[in-house]
Z-matrix of the N, CA and C atoms (Angstrom, degrees):
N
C 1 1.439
C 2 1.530 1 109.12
N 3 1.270 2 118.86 1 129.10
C 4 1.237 3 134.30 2 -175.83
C 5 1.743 4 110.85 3 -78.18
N 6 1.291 5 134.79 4 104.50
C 7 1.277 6 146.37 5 -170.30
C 8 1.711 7 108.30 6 -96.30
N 9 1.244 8 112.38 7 -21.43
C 10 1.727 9 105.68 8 163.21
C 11 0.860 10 119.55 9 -161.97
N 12 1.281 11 116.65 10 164.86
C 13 1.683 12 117.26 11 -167.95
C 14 1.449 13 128.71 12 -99.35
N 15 1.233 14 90.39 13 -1.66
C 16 1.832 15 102.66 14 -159.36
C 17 0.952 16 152.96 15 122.60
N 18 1.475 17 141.69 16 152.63
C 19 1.434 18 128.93 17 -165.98
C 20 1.843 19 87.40 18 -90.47
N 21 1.499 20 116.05 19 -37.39
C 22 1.653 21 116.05 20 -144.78
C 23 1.615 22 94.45 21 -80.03
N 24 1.629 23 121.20 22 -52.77
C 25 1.596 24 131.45 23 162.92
C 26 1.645 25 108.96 24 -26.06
N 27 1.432 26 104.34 25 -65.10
C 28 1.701 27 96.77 26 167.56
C 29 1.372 28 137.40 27 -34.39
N 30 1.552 29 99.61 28 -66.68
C 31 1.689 30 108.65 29 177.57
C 32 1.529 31 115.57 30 -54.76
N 33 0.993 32 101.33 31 -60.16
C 34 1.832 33 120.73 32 177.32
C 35 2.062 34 97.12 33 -35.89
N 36 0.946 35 111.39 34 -59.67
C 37 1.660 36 123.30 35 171.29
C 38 1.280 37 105.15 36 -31.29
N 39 1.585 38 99.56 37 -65.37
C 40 1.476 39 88.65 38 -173.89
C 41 1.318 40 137.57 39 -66.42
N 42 1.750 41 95.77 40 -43.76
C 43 1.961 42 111.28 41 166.52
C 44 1.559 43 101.44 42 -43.40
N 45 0.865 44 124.07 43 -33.27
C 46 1.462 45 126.75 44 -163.48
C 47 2.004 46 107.58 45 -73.52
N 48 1.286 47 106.39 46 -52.91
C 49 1.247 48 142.49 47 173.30
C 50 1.595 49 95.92 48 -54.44
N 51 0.915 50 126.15 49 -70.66
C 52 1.884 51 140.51 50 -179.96
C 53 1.566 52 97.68 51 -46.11
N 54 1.305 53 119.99 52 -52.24
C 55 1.396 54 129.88 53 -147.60
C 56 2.089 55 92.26 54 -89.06
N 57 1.159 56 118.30 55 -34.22
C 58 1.159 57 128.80 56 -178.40
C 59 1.725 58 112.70 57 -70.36
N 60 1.720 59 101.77 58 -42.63
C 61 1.378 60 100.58 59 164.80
C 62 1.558 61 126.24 60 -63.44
N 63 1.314 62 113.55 61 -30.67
C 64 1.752 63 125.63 62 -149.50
C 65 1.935 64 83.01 63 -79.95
N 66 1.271 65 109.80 64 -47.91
C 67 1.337 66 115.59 65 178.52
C 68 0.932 67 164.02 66 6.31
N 69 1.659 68 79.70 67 -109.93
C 70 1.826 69 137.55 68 166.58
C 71 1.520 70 105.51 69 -81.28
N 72 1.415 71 123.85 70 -59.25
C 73 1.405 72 121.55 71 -157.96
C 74 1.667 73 97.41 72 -115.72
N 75 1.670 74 129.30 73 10.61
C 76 1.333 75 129.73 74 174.47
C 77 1.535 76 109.49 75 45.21
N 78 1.544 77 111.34 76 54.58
C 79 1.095 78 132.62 77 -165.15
C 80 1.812 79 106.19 78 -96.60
N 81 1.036 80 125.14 79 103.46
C 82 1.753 81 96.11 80 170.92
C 83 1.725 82 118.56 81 -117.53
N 84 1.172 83 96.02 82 137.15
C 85 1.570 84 102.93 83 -172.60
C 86 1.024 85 128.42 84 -95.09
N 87 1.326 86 122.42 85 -3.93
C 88 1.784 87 142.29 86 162.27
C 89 2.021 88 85.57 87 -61.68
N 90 1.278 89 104.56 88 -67.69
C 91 1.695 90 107.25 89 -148.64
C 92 1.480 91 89.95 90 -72.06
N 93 1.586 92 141.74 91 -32.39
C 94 1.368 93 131.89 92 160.38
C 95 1.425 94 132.45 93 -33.57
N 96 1.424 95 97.12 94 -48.96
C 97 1.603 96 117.88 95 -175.35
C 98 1.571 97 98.61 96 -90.50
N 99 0.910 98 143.85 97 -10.02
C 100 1.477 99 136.35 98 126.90
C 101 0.902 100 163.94 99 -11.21
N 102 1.259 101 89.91 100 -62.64
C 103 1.909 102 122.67 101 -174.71
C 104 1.399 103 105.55 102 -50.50
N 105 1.119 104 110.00 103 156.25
C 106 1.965 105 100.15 104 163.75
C 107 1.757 106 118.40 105 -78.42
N 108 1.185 107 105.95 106 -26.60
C 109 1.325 108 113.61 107 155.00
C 110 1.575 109 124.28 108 -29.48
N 111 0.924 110 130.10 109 -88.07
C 112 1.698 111 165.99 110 104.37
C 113 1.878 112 84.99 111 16.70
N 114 0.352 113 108.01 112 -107.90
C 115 1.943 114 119.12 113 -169.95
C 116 1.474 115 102.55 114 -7.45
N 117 1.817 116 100.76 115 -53.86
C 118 1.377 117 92.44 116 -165.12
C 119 1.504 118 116.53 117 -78.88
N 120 1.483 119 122.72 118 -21.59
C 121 1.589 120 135.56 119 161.48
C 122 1.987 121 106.99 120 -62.41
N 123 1.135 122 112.04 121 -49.59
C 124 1.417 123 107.95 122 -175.93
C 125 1.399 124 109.21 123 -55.85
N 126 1.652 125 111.61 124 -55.86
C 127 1.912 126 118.52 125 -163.83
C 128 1.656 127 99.87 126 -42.62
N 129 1.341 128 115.34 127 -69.22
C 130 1.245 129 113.42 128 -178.39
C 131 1.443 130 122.94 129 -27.98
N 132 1.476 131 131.38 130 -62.91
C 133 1.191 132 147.71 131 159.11
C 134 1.221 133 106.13 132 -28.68
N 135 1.354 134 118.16 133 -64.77
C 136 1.759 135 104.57 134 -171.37
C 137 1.310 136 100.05 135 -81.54
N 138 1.575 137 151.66 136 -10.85
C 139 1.060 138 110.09 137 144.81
C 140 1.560 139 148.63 138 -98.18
N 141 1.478 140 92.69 139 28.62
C 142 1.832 141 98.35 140 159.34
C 143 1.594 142 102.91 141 -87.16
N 144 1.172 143 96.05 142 -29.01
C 145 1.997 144 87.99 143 -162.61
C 146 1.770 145 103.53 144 -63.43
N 147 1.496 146 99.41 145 -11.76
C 148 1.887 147 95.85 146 -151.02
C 149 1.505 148 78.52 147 -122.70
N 150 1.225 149 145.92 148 20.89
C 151 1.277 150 152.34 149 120.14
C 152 1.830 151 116.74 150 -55.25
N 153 1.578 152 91.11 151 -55.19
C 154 1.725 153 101.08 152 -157.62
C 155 1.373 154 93.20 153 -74.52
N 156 1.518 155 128.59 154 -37.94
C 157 1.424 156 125.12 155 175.71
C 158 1.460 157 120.26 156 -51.46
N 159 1.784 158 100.03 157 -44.96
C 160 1.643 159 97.35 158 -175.12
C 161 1.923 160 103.05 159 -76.96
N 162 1.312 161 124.60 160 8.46
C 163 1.371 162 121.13 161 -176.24
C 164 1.736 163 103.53 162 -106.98
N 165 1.066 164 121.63 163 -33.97
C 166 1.293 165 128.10 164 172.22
C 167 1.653 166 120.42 165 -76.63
N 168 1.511 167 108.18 166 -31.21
C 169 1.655 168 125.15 167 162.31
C 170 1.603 169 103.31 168 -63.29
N 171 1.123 170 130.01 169 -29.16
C 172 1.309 171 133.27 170 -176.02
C 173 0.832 172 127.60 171 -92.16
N 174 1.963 173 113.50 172 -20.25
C 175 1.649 174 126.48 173 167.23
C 176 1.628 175 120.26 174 -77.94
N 177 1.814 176 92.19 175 -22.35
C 178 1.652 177 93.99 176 -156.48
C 179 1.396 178 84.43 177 -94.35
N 180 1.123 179 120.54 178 -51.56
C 181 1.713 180 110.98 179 176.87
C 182 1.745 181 121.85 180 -42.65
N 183 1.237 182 110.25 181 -10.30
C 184 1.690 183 112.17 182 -175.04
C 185 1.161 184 102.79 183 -97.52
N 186 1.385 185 113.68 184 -46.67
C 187 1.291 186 124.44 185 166.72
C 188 1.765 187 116.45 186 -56.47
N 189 1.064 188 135.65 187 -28.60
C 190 1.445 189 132.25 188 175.02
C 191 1.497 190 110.23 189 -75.62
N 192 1.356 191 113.69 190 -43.14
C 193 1.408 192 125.44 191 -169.14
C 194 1.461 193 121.67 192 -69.57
């Protein structure tokens, strides 16, 4: 029994998903993720993720050494 599908099945989903919005509903997500709206909810986000990376880069490296 097959338990996952993939990293590549995923992405492809989404391009697919992106490409279905830009379309169908003349959606664009370059000029979404833009906005100042959007900017000020996103910044935050990327910097926990690029926090949690440099905290987990710092666990696995202690742990290797």
């Amino acid at each position: 029994m097959k338990t996952s599908e993939g990293f590549i099945g995923k992405v492809l989903l989404i391009i697919v998903a992106i490409l279905f919005a830009k379309y169908y509903f003349d959606f664009d997500v370059l000029v979404w993720a833009k906005s100042p709206e959007e900017q000020s909810f996103i910044a935050p986000l990327i910097s926990i993720i690029k926090q949690f990376y440099v905290w987990a880069d710092g666990v696995v490296r202690s742990i290797v050494t």
